[in-house]
N, C-alpha and C positions, 0 to 999 in steps of 0.2 A: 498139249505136248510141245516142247521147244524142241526145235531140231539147230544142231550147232554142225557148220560142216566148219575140218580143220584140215590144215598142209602142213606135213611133217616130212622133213630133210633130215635123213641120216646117214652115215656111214658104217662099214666094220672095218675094222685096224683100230689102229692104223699100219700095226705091226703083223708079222706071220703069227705070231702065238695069240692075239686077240681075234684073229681069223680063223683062228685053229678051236680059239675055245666056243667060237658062232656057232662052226659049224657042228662041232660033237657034241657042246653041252645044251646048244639049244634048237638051231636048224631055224628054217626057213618057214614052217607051218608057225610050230609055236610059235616063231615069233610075231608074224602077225595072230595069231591070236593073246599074243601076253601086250600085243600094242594095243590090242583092240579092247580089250578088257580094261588095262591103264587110262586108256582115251576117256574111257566112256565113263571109269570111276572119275575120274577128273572134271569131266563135264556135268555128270551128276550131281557131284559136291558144289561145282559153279552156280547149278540151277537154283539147288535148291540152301545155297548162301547167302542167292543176293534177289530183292523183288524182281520183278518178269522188267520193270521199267529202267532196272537199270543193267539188265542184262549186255547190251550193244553198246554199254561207256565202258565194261571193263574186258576190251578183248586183247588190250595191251596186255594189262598186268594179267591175267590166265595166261594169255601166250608163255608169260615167261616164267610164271610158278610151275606150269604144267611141264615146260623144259626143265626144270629144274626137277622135278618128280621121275619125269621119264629116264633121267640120264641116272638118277641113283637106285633106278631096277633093272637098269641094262645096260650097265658099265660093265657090270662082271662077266657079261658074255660079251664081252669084244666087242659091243654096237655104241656107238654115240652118237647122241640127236645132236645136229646142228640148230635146227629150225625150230619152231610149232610158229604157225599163223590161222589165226581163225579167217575164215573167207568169208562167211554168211553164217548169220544168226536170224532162222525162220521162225516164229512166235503161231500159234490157232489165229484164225482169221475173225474170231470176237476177242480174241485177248489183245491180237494186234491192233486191231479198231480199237477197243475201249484203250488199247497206250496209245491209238494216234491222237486221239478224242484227247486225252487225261495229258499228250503231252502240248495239242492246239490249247489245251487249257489254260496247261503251264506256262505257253508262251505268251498266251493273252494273259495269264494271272501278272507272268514278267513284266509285258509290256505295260498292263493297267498299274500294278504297282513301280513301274519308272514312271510314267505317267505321273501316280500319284506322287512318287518322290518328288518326280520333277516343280509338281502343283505346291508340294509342301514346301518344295527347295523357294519356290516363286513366292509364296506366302511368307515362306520363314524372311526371303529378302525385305520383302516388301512391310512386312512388321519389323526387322530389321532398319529399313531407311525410315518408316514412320516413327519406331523408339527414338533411330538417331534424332530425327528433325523435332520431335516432342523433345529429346536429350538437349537440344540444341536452344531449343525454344526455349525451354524451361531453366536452359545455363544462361540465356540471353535475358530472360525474364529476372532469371534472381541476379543476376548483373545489374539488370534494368532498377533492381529494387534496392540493392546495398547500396547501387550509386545515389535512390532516392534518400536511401534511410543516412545514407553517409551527408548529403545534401539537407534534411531535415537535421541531422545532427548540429551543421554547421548552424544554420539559421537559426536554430534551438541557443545554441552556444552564442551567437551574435544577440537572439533577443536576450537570454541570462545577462550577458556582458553589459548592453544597452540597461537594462532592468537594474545592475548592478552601479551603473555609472547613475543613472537616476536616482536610484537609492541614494547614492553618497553624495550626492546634487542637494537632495532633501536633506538629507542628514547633514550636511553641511550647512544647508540655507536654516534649518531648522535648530541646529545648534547655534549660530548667529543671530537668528529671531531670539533665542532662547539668552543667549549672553546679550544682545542689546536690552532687550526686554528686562531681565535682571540687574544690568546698570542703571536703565531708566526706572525700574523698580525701585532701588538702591536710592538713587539720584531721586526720586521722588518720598520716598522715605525719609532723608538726609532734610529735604525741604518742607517735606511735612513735620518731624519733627522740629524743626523751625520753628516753622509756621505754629506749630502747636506748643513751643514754649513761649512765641510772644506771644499767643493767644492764652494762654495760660497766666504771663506776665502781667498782659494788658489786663485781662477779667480780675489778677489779684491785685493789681495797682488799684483798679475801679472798683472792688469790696472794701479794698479800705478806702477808699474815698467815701463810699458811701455809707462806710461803718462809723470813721471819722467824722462823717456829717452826719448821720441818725444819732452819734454822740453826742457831736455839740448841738444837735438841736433837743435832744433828749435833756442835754444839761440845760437846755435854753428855760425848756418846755418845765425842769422843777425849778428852776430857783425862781422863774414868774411862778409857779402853783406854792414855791414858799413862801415868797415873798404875799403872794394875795391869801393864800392861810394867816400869815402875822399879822397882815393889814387887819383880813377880820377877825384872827385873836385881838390883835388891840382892840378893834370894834367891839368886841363881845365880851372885852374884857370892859372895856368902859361902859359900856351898857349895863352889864352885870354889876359894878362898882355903882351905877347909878341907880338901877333899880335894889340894891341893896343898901345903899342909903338911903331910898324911900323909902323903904323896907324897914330900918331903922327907927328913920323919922315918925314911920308910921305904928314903929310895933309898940308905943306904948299907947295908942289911940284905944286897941282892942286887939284881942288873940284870933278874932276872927280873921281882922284883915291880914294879920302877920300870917295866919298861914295860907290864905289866900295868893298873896305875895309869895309865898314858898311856893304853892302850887305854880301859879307863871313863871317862878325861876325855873323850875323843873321842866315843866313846859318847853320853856325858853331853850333850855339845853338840849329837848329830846332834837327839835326842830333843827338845833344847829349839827346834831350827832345825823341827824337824818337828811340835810346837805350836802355832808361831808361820805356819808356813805352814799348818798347819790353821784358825788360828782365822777367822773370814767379815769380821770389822770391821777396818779399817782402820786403822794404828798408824805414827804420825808421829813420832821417836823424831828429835830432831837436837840438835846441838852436838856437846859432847866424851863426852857419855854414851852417841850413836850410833858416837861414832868407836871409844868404848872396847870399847861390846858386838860392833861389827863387827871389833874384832880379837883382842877372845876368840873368835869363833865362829867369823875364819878360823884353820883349823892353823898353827902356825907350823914351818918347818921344820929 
């Protein structure tokens, strides 16, 4: 059971007719019992509005809802509350314990949870300077590494450049190797063809030189093979002229010997047909001296 003790300041009037209506319509008993009743529904509705723990934080605000309540039941009779003030609020002596307990609790759940704020707050700092100083790091570090990657860029770009001047070094030296080279190409070509028309000259000058000499000695070479052909046609012609005058002489001796004699002339010609087909050079034998030796040589019949 809560026990609530309260002080209540009032007056009547302020006028004779609000004095007048205290005392006939309501008096002095009733009215403490219409206070007393009022009180107690007031404090009742208080108990049992708000938990036992928060009883002793609301005796402002009762004080002054409860003047508010009392003045519009007892205006009508001439009374007006000035006051209500609660003086004490006594709670059962386990209900007061478990709120002193529940509120030592509360104050220690307070102070552990500042505490804990506090640890958080000290944490949340201190992850805070370590973000920053990793923030910081890490803006100094990618600083550290554009300035690299900007520094690599450069030297990139200086080798390129270097690379490129080389290139056009070579390509220059190499277009020059390339156009001397072609001149000298040129220039050797121009000389070779030269060189390979007097050698062309010279080798045709010296075919016919040496066509001109297997010529004249080709010519040399028949008119001695014709001239020793006529030597021994005359030979063979006078031989034949002689043995056919024996021939003669002889063919009225006997027919034997005459054709005996015929056979040696025959003879006579195979052997000279058969010299002449032996000899290797070449024997150009024409007019009437070819006509003559080819029809000694053929039999006649």
């Amino acid at each position: 059971m809560v026990n609530v003790d309260l002080s209540l300041t009032f007056r009547i009037g302020p006028d004779p007719e609000a004095a007048a209506n205290f005392i006939y319509k309501l008096g002095a008993h009733r009215f403490d019992e219409l206070i007393a009743a009022e009180t107690e529904e007031a404090i009742r509705g208080l108990v049992y509005s708000v938990t036992h723990d928060k009883v002793n934080d609301l005796r402002e605000e009762f004080a002054v809802g409860m003047l508010s309540t009392l003045n519009s039941k007892v205006t009508i009779y001439g009374v007006q509350i000035m006051n209500v003030k609660i003086t004490d609020v006594t709670l059962p002596p386990d209900l007061q314990d478990r709120l002193e307990r529940t509120t030592a609790f509360k104050t220690k759940m307070s102070e552990q949870e500042k505490s804990h704020e506090n640890r958080v707050r000290v944490l949340e700092d201190e992850a805070t300077r370590s973000i920053e100083t990793i923030r910081k790091s890490n803006a100094r570090k990618l600083q550290e590494i554009e300035a690299e990657r900007k520094r690599y860029d450069i030297e990139r770009r200086e080798m390129e450049e270097t690379a490129r001047g080389k290139a056009r070094v070579e390509e220059i030296n190499a277009m020059t190797d390339a156009d001397v080279a072609l001149k000298k190409s040129l220039g050797n070509e121009s000389v070779e063809k030269v060189m390979a028309r007097q050698d062309a000259e010279a080798l045709l000058k010296k075919t016919h030189i040496q066509c001109q000499t297997m010529k004249i000695e080709a010519e040399k070479k028949i008119n001695v093979e014709v001239k020793k052909s006529e030597a021994d046609l005359a030979v063979m012609e006078s031989k034949a002229a002689a043995m056919i005058a024996k021939a003669e002489a002889e063919a009225d001796g006997a027919e034997a010997l005459r054709e005996k004699r015929r056979y040696e002339l025959e003879w006579e010609k195979l052997k000279v047909l058969e010299t002449i087909a032996g000899n290797q050079s070449r024997k150009f034998i024409t007019g009437e001296k070819g006509e003559a030796i080819l029809s000694a040589l053929v039999p006649r019949p």
